[in-house]
DSSP file (Angstrom, degrees, kcal/mol; ACC not computed):
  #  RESIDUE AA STRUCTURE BP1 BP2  ACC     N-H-->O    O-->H-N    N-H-->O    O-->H-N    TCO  KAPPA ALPHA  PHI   PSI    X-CA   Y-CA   Z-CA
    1    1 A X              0   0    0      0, 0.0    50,-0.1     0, 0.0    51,-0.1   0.000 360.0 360.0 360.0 126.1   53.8  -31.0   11.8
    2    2 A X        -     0   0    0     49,-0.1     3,-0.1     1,-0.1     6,-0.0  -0.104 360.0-120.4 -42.2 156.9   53.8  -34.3    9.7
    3    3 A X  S    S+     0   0    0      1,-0.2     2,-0.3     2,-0.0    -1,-0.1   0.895  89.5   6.5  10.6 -89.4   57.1  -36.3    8.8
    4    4 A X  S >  S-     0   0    0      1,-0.1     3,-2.6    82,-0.0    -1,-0.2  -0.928  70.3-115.9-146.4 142.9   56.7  -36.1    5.6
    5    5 A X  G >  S+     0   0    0     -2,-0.3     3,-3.5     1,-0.3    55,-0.1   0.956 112.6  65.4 -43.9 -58.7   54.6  -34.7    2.9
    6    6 A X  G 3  S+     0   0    0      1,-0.4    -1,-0.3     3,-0.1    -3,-0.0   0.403  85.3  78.7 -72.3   1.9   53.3  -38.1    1.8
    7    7 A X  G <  S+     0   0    0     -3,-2.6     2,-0.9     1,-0.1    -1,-0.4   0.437  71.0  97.6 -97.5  12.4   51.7  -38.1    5.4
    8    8 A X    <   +     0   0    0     -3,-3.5    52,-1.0    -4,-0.1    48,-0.2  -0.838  37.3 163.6-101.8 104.0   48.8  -35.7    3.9
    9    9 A X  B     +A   59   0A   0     46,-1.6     2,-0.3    -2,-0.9    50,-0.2  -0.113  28.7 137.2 -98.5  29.2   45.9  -37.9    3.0
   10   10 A X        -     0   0    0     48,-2.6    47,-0.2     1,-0.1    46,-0.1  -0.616  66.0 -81.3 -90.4 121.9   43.6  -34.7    2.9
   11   11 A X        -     0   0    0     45,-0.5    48,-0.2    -2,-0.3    21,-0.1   0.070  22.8-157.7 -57.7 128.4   40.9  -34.7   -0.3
   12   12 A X  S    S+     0   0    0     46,-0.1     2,-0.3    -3,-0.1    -1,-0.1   0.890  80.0  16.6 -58.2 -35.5   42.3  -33.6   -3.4
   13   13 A X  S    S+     0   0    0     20,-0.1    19,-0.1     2,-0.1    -2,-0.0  -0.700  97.4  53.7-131.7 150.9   38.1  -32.5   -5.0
   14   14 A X  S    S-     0   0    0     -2,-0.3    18,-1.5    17,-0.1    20,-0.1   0.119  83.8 -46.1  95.7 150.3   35.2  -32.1   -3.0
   15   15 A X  E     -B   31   0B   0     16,-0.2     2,-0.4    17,-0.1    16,-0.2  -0.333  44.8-174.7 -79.8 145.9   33.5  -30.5   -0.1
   16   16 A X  E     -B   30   0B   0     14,-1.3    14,-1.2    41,-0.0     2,-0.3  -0.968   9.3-159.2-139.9 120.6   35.3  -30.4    3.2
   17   17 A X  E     -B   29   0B   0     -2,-0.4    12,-0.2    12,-0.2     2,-0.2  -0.906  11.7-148.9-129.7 149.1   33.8  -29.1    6.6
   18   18 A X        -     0   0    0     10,-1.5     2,-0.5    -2,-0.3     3,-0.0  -0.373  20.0-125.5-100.0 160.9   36.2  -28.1    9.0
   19   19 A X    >>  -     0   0    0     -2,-0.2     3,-2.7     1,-0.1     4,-1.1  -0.790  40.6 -83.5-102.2 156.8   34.9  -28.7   13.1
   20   20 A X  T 34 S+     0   0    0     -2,-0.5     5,-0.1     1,-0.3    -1,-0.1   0.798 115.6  62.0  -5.0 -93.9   34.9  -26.4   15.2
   21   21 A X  T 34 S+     0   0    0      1,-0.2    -1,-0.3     2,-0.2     3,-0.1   0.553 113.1  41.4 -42.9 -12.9   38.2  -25.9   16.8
   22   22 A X  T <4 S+     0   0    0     -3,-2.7     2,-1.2    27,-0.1     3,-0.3   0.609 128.0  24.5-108.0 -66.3   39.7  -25.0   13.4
   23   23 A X     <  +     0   0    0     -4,-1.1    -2,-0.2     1,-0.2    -3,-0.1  -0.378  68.7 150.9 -99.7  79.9   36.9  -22.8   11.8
   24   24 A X        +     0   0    0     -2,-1.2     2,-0.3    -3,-0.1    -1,-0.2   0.474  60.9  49.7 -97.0  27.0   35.1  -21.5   14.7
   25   25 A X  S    S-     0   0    0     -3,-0.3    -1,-0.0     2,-0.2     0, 0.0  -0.973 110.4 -17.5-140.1 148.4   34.1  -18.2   12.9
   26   26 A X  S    S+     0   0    0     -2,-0.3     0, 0.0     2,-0.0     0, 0.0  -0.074 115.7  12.3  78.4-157.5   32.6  -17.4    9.9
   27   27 A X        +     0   0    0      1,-0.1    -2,-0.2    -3,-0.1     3,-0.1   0.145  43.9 167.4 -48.6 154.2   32.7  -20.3    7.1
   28   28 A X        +     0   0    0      1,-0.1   -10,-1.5    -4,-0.1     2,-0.3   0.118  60.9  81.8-166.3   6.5   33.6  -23.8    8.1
   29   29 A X  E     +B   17   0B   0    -12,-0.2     2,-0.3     2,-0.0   -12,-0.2  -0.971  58.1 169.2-111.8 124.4   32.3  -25.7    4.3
   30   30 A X  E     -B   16   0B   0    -14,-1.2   -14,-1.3    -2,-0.3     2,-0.4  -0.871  32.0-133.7-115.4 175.6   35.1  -25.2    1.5
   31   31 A X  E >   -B   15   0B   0     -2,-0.3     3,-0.6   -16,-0.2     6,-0.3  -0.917  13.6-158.0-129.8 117.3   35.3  -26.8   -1.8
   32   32 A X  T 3  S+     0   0    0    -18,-1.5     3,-0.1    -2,-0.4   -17,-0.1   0.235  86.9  63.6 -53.3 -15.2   38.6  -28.1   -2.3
   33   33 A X  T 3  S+     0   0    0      1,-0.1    -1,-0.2     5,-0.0     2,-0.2   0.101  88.6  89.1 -81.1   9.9   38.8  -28.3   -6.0
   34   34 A X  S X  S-     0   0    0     -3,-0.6     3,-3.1     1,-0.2     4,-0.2  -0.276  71.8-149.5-134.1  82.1   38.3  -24.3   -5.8
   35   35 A X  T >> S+     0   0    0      1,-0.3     4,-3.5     2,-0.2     3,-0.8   0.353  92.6  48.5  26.4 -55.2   41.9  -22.6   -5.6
   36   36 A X  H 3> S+     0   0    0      1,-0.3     4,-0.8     2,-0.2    -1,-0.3   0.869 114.8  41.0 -88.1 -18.9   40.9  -19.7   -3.6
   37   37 A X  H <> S+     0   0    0     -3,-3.1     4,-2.0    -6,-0.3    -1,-0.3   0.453 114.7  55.5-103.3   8.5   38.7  -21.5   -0.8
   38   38 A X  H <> S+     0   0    0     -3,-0.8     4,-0.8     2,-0.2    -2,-0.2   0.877 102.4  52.2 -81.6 -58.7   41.3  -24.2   -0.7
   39   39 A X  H >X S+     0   0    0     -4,-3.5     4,-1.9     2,-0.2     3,-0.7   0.841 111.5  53.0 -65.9 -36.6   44.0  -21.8    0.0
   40   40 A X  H 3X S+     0   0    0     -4,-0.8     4,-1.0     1,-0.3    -2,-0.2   0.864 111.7  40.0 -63.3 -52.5   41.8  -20.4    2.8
   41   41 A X  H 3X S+     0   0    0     -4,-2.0     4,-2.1     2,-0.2     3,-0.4   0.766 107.1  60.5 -85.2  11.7   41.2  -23.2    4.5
   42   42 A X  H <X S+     0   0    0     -4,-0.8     4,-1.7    -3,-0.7     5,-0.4   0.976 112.0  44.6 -71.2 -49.4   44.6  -24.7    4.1
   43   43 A X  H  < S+     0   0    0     -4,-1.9    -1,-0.2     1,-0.2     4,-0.2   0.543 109.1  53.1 -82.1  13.5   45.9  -21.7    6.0
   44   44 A X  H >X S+     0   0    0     -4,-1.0     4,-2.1    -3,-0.4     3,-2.0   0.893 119.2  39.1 -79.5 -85.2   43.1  -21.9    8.6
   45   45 A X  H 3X S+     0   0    0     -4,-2.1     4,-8.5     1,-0.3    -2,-0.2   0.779 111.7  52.3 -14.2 -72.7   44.3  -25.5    9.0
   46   46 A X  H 3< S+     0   0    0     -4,-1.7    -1,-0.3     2,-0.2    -3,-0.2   0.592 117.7  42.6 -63.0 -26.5   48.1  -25.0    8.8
   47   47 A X  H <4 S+     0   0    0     -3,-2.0    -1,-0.2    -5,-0.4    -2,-0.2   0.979 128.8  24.7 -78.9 -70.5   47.8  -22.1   11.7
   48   48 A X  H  < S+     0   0    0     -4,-2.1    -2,-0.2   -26,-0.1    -3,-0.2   0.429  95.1 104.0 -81.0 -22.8   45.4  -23.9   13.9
   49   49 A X     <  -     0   0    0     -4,-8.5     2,-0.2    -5,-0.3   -27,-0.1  -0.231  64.6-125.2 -69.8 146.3   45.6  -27.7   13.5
   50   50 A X    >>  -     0   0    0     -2,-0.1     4,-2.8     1,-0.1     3,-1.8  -0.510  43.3 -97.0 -82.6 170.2   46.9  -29.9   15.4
   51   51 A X  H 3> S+     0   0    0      1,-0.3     4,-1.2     2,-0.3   -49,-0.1   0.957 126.6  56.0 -71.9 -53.6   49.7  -32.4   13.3
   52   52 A X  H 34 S+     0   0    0      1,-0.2     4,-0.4     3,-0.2    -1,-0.3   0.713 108.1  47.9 -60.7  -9.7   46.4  -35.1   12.9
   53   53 A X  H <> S+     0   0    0     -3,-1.8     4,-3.2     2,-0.2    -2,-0.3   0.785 104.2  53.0 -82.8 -50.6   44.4  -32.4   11.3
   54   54 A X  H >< S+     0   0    0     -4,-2.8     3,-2.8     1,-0.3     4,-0.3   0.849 110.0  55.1 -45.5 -77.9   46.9  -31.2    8.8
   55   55 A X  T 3< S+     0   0    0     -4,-1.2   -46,-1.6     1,-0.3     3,-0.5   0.681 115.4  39.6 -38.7 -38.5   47.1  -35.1    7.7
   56   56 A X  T 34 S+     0   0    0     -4,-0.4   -45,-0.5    -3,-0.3    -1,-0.3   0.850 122.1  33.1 -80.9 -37.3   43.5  -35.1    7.2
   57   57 A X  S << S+     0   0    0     -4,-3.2     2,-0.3    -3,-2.8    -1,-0.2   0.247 103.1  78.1-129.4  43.2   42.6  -32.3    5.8
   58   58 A X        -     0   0    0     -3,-0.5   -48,-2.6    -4,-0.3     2,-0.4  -0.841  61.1-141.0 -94.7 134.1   45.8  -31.4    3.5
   59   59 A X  B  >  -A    9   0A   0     -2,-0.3     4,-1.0   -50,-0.2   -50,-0.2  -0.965  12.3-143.7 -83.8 134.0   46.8  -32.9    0.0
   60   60 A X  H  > S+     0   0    0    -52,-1.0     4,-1.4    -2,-0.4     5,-0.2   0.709  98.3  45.0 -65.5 -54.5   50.0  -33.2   -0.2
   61   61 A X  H  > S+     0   0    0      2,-0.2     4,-1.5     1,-0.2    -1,-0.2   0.820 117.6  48.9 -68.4 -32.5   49.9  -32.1   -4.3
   62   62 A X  H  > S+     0   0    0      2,-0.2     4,-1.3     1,-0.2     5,-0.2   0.915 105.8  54.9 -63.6 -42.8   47.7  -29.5   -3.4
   63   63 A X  H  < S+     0   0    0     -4,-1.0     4,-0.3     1,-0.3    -2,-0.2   0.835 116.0  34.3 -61.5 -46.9   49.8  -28.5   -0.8
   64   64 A X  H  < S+     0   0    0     -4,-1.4     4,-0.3     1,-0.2    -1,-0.3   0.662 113.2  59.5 -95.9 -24.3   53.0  -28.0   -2.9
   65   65 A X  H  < S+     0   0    0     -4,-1.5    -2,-0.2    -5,-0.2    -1,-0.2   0.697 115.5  32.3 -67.5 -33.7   51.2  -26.9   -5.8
   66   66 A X  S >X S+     0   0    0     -4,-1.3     4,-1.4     1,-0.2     3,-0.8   0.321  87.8 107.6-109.6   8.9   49.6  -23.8   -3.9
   67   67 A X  H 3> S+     0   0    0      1,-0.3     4,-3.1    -4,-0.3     3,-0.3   0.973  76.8  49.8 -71.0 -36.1   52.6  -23.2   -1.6
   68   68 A X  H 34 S+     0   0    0     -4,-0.3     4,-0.4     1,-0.2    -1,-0.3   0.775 119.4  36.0 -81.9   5.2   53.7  -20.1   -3.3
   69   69 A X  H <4 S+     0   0    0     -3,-0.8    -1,-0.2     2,-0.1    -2,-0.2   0.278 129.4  41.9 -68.1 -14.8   50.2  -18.5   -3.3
   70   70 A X  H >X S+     0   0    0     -4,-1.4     3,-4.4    -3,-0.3     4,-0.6   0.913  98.0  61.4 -88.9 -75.2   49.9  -20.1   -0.1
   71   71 A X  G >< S+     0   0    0     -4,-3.1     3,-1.6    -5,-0.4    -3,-0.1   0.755 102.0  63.9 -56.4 -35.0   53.2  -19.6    1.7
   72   72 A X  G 34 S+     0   0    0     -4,-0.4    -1,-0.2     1,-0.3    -2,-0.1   0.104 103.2  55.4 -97.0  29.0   52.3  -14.9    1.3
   73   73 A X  G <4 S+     0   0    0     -3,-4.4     2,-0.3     2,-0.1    -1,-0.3   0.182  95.1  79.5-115.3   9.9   49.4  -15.6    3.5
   74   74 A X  S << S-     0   0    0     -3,-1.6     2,-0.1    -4,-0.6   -31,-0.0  -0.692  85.7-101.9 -91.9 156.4   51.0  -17.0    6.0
   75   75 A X    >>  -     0   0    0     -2,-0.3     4,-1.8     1,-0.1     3,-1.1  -0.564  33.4-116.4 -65.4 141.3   53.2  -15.4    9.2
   76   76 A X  H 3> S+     0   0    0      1,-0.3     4,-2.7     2,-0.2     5,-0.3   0.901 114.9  60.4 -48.1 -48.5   56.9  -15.5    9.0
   77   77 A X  H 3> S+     0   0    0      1,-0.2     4,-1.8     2,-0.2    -1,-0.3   0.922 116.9  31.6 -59.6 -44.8   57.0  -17.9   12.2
   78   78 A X  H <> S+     0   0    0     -3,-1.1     4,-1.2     1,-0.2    -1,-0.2   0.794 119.2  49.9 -93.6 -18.0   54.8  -20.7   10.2
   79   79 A X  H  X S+     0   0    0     -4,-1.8     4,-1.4     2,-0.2    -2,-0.2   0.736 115.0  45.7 -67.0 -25.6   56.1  -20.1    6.6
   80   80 A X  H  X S+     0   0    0     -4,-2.7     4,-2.4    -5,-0.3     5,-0.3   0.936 117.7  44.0 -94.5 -52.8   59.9  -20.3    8.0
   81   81 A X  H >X>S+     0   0    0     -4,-1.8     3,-3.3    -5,-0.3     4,-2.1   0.924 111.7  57.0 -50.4 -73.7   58.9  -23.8   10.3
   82   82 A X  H >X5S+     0   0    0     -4,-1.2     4,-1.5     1,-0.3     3,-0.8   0.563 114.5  37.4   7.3 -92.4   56.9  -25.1    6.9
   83   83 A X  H 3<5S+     0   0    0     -4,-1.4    -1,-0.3     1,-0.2     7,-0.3   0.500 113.7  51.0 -66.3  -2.1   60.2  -24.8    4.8
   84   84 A X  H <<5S+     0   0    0     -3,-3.3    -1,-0.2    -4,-2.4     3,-0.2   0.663 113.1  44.2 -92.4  -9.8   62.8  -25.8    7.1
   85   85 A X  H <<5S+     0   0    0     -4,-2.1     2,-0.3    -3,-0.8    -2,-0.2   0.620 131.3  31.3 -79.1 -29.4   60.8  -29.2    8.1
   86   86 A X    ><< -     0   0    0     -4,-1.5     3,-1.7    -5,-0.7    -1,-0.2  -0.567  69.6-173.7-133.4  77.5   60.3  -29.4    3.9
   87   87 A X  G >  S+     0   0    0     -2,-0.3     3,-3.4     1,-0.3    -1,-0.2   0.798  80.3  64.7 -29.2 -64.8   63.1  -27.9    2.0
   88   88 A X  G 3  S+     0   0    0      1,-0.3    -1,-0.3    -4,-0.0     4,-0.1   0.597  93.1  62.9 -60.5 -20.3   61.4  -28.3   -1.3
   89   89 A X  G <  S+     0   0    0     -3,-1.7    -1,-0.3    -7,-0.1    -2,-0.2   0.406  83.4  89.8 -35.6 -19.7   58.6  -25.9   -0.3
   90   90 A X  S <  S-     0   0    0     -3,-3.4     2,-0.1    -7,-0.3   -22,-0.1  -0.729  91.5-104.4 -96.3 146.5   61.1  -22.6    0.1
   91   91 A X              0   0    0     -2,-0.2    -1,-0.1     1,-0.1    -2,-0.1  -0.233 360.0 360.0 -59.0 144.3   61.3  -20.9   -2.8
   92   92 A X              0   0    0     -4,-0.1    -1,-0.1    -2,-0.1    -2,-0.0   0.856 360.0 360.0 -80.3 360.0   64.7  -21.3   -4.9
């Protein structure tokens, strides 16, 4: 897990192909400027990445933008770490 939010340099627009070791089934191409495959791979990422893959292939606006869509596909164990490393992520 980063720091800090502001340590997700990941691209905001644009095609993004995951390697292996994060999508090694099924699709492994998103485009990130489209909500629904975004949220898929984030939580592909956010499960399976190691802390230099979140940074790479997160946005930090995105990230905070989609986190309550986001955060009720996720499993209790990584939705509870999430917001207790990043307060402003849990819902109020």
């Amino acid at each position: 897990m980063p720091d800090s939010l502001d340590d997700l340099h990941g691209p905001a627009e644009g095609t993004v192909e995951l390697p292996l070791h994060l999508a090694w089934s099924g699709l492994r191409a998103y485009d990130v400027s489209d909500p629904r495959l975004r949220m898929s791979m984030y939580q592909a990422v956010l499960a399976e990445g190691r802390r230099v893959d979140v940074e790479q292939y997160i946005c930090a606006d995105h990230l905070r933008s989609d986190w309550p869509r986001l955060r009720k596909l996720m499993g209790r164990p990584l939705r509870k770490a999430w917001e207790t490393h990043f307060p402003g992520l849990a819902p109020e």
